[in-house]
Structure formats: C-alpha cells, structure tokens
Backbone bond lengths (Angstrom), bond angles and torsions (degrees), N, CA, C in turn:
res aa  C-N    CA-C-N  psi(-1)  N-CA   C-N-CA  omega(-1)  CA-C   N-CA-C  phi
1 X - - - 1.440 - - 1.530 110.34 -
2 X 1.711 107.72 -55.46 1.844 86.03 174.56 1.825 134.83 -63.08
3 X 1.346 106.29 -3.04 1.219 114.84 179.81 1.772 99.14 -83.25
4 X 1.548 109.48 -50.90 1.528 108.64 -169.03 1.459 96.69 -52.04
5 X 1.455 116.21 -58.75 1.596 113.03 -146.85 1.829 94.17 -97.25
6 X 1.557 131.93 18.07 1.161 134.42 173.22 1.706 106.94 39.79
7 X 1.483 95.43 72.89 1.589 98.04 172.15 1.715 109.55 -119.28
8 X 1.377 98.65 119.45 1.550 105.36 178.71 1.415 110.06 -37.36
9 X 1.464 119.67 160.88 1.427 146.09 144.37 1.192 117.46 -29.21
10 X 1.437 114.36 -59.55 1.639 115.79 160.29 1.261 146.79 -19.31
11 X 1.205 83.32 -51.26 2.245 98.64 163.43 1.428 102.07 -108.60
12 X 1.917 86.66 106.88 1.476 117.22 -178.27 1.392 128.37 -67.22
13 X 1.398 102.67 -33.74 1.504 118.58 -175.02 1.396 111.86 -143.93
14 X 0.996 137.51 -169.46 1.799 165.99 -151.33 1.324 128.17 66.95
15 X 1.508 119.50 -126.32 1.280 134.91 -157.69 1.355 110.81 -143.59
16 X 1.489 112.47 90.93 1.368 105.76 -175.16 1.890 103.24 -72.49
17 X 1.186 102.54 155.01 1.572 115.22 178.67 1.191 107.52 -121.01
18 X 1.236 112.11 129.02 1.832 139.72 -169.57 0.844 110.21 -93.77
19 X 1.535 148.83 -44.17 1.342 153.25 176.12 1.325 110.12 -164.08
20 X 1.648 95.07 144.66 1.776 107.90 178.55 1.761 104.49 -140.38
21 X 1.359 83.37 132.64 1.532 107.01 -166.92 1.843 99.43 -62.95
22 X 1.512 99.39 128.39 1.536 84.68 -167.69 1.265 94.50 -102.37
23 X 1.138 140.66 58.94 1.272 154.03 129.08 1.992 117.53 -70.69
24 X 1.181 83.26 -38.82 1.809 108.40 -170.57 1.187 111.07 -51.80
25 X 1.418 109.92 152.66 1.857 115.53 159.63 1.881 102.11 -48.77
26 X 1.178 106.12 -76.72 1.744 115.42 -175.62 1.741 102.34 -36.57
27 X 1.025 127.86 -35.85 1.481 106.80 158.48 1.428 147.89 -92.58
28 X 1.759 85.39 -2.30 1.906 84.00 163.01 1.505 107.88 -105.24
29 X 1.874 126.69 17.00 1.056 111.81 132.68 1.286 128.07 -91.74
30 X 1.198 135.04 8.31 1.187 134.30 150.85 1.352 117.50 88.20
31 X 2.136 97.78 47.99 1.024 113.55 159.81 1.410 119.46 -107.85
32 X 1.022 105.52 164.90 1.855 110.08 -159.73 1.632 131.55 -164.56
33 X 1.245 108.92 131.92 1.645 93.79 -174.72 1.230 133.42 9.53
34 X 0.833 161.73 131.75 1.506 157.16 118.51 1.504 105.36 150.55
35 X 1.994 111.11 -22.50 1.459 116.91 -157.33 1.740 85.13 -75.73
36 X 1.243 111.37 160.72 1.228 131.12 171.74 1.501 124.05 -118.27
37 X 1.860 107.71 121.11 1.202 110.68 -168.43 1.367 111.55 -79.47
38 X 1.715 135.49 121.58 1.285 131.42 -159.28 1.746 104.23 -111.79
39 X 1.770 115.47 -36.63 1.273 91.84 178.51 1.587 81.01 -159.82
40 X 1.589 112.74 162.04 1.511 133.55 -161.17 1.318 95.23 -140.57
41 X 1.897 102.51 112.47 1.717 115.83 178.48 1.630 104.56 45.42
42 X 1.356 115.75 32.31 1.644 125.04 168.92 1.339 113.82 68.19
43 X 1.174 116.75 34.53 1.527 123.00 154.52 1.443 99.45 -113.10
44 X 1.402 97.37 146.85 1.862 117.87 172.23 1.557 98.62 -71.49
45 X 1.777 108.07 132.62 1.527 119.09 149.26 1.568 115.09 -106.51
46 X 1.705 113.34 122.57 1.376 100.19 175.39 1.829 111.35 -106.90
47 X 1.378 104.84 9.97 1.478 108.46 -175.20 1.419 109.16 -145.98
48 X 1.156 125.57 156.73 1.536 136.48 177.82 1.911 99.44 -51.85
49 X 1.172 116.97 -40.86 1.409 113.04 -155.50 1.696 92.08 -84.89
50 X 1.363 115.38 -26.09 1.460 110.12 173.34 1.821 103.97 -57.78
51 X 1.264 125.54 -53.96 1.701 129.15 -167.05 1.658 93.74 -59.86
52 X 1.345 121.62 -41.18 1.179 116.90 -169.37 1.541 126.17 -67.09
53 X 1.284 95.21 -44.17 2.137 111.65 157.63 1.018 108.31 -52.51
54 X 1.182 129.87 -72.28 1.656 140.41 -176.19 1.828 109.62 -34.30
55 X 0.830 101.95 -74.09 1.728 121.23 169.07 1.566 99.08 -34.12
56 X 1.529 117.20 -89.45 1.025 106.76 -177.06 1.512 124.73 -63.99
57 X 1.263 137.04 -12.86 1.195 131.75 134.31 1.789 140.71 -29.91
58 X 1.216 98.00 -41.09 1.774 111.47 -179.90 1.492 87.35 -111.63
59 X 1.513 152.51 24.71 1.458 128.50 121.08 1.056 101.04 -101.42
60 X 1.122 168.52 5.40 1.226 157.13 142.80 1.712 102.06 -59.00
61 X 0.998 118.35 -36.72 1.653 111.47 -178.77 1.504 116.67 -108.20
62 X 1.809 95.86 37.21 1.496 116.51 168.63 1.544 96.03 56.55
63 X 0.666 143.52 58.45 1.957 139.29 161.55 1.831 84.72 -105.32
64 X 1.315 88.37 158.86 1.771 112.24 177.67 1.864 118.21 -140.33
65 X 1.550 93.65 24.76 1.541 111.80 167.99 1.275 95.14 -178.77
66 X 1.830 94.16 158.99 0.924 106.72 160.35 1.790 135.44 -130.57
67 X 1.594 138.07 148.02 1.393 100.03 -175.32 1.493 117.33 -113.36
68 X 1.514 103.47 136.13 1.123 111.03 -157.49 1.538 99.60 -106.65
69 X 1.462 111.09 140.01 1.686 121.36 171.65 1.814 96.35 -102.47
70 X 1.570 88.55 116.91 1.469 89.67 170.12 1.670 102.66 -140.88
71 X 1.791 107.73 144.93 1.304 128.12 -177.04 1.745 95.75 -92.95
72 X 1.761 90.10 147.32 1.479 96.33 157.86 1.416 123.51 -88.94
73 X 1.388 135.91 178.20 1.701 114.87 173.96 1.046 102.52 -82.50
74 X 1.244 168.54 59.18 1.043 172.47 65.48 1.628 127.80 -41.50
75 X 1.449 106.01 -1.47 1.140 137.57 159.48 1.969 115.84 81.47
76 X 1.079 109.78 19.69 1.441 123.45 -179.92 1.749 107.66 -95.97
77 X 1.701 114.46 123.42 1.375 121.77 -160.61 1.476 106.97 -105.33
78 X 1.179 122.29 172.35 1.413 123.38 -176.48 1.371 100.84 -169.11
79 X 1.473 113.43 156.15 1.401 106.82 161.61 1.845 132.13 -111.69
80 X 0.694 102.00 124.61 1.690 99.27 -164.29 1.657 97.85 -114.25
81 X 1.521 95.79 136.12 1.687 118.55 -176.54 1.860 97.29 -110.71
82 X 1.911 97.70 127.00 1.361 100.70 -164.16 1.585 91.23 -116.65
83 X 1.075 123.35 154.14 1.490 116.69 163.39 1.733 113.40 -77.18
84 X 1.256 119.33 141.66 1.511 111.92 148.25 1.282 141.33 -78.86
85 X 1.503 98.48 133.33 1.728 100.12 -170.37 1.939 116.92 -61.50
C-alpha cells in the first residue's frame, strides 16, 4: 500500500484508506485514497478492525461524529470531523 498510494516513511502507523464514497461526509472533507487514518477521537488505529470498533463504539455511545487525525502520504496531518452514518 505505501508504494501504491506513495506514502512516505514518515507516517509510521495507521489505516491507509482505499476508497471513499464521494457521496460521504469523509469526501466533502476532502479525504481520499491514499490519506492515512492515524488516530480516532485520539486513540491510535493500527488495523481496519480497530476503525471499525471505534465507529461502532462512539454510535453506540450516541455521538453523531467523529474526529479523525488523518496524514497525507507525504506525511502532513490534519484533523477532519466526519459525521456518522
């Protein structure tokens, strides 16, 4: 994956993301393939099944977003607030 989506060395860990439905909240903030999800409401995800707990974790405890720290491959981070479906 860091070769496909050319993501520096720099971003050590997370969740790279393959596609986002551009229908979605995450794409009208203008996240997108290649960006890498690093931590959810400030916990570290190092696996798909981590984003998936998390998520259903903060709707289960009635939240209606969530904020996500995500790197570009080029290794520059941001935080982006997504709604839950």
């Amino acid at each position: 994956m860091r070769q496909k989506f050319a993501i520096k060395n720099s971003v050590a860990s997370g969740v790279v993301i393959t596609n986002v439905d551009p229908e979605s909240s995450a794409a009208e903030k203008h996240v997108e393939a290649g960006d890498v999800i690093v931590e959810i409401n400030q916990e570290p995800v190092k696996e798909p099944a981590d984003i998936a707990k998390k998520i259903e974790a903060l709707k289960s405890g009635g939240k209606k977003s969530a904020l996500l720290l995500v790197a570009n491959g080029q290794g520059e981070v941001r935080f982006v607030a997504i709604g839950l479906p």
